[in-house]
N, C-alpha and C positions, 0 to 999 in steps of 0.2 A: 745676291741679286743687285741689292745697288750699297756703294761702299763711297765714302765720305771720308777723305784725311784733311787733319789739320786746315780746317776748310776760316779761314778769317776773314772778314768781308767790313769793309768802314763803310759809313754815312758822313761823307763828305772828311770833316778831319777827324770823327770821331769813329772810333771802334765798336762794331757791334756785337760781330762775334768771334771768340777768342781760341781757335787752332780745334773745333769740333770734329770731333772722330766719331762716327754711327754705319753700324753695321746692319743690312739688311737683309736677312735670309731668306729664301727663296720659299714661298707659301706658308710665311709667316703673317701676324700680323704686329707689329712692332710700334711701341707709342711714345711718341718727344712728349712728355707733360714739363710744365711748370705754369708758373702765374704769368697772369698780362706782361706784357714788357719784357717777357725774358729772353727770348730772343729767336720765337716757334718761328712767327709768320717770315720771319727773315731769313730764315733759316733755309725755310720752304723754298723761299722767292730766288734766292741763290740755288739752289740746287737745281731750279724750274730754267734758270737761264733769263732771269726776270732781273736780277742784280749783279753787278760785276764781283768779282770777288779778287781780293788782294793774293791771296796764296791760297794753296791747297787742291785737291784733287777729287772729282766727281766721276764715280764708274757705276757705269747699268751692265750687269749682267759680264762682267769685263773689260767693257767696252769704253772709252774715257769720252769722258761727255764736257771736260772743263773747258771747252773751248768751243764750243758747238752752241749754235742758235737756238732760241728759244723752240719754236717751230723743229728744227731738226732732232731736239730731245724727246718730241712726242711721237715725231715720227719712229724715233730707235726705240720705244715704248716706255715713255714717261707720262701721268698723265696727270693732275693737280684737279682737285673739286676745292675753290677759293674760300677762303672765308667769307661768309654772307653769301654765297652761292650764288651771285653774278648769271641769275638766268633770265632768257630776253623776255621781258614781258610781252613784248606784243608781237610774239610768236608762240603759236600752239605749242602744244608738249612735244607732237611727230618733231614739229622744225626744229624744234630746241633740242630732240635729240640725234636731227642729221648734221645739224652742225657740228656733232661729237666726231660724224666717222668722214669725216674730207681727208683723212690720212691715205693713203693712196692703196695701202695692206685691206681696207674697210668697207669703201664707197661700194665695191661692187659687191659687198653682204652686208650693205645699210639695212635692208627687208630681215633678213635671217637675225640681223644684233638684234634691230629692236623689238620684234617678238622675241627673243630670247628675252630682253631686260623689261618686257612687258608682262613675262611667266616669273621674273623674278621681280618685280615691283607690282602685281595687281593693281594698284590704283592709279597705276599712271595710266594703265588701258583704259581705265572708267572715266578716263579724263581728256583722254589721248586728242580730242578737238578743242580742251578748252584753250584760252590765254593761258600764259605763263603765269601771268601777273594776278590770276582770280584763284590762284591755287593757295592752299595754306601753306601757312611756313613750314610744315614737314614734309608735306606733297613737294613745295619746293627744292627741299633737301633732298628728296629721292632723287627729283629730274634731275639736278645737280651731280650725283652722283651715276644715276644713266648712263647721262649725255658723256660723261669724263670715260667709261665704258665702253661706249662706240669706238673710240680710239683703238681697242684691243690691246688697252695697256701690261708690260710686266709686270711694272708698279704705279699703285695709283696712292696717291699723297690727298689725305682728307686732311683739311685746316681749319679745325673746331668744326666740326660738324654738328653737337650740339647747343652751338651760340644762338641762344633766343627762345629755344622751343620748350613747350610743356613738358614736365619732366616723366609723360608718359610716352612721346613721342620719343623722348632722347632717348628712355629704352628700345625704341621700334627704330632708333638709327644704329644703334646700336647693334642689334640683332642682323641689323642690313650688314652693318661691317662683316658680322660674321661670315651672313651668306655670301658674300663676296669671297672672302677667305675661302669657304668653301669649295667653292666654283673655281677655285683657281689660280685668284690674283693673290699676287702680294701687297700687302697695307700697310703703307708708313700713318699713323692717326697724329695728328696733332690736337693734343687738347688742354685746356687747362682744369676740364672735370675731369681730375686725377682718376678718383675711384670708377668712375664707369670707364674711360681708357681701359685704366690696368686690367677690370674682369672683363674686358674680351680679349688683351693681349698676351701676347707669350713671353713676351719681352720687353723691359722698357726704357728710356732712358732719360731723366731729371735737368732741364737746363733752366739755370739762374746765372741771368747780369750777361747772357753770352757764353756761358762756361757750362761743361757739362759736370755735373756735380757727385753724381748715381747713376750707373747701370746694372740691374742685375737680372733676373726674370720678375714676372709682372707680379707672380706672388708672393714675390722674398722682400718685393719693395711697398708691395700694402703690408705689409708683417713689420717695415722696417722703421723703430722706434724717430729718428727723424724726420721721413714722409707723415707719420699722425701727428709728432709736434706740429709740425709746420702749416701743415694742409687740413688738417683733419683738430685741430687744438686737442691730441689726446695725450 
């Protein structure tokens, strides 16, 4: 579903990331983990059409996206929930989630999405009037993840989803990941909570310094004696 070669991308004269190859299967959910700095959110931002990129190739579903606008990548069904979840505060939850479907495949089943993402987020309906910005940080993770939804994406790219939030809540983003999965879409996760990534993915892949380091499936790589040295101190 979406396919990434040798993709290298500089900040300025410096290199960020170094010839990255990620494969994404079609109603998978698939997860980039590594530490701060390694080089998720860039990774993301290049693929999203957010960052220019030196070399390499970016394909949705076959379709080559290296060269195509930011905007024209969401249209072809890309669709990115940001780190920190960038939702408008002072816009109710509805607005926050029609801003999701302006895609042109969308707007005319804005009504039908978001009851749909309303049976599959319950509390965003209990909420559905308030401000953006009087919701909890996990409330706001959901809309976050909504509103990226109304798009009627292939792939939807989560980028740490859970930075910040109580660690009972990251279980209940977690589980969202799933139901997502479920429903349909496919999930690129960026995280750097390794272990909750890897138990909801199928697959994963390791990047440090820019480089991808390990890919195997999600449970060969919690098993795998380097990921507990490194991550886990075991």
């Amino acid at each position: 579903m979406l396919e990434v070669d040798n993709l290298v991308v500089f900040y300025g004269d410096a290199q960020a990331l170094w010839g990255i190859d990620i494969m994404v299967n079609e109603g998978e959910i698939c997860a980039l983990v590594g530490s701060n700095g390694g080089g998720k959110t860039t990774f993301l931002k290049a693929v999203c059409g957010l960052l220019p990129i030196r070399q390499g190739s970016i394909r949705l579903a076959g379709k080559e996206l290296t060269h195509a606008g930011a905007e024209e990548r969401i249209s072809l069904g890309l669709s990115m929930v940001p780190e920190g979840r960038k939702i408008f505060y002072n816009m109710t939850v509805e607005e926050n989630l029609l801003t999701g479907a302006f895609v042109k495949r969308s707007w005319h089943r804005k009504q039908e999405l978001m009851d749909r993402y309303f049976r599959l987020f319950p509390q965003l309906e209990k909420t559905r009037k308030q401000m953006g910005g009087t919701l909890s940080g996990g409330e706001q993770q959901m809309l976050a993840i909504a509103r990226a939804l109304m798009s009627q994406p292939k792939v939807l790219l989560l980028d740490e989803p859970s930075l910040g939030l109580a660690p009972k809540m990251v279980d209940l983003v977690m589980e969202m990941v799933t139901s997502i999965k479920q429903a349909g879409v496919t999930v690129l996760l960026v995280e750097q909570n390794l272990s909750k990534a890897l138990q909801v993915a199928n697959r994963g892949y390791v990047i440090e310094s820019g480089r991808i380091v390990l890919h195997d499936s999600a449970a060969h790589l919690l098993e795998n004696p380097k990921i507990k040295e490194a991550y886990f101190g075991l």
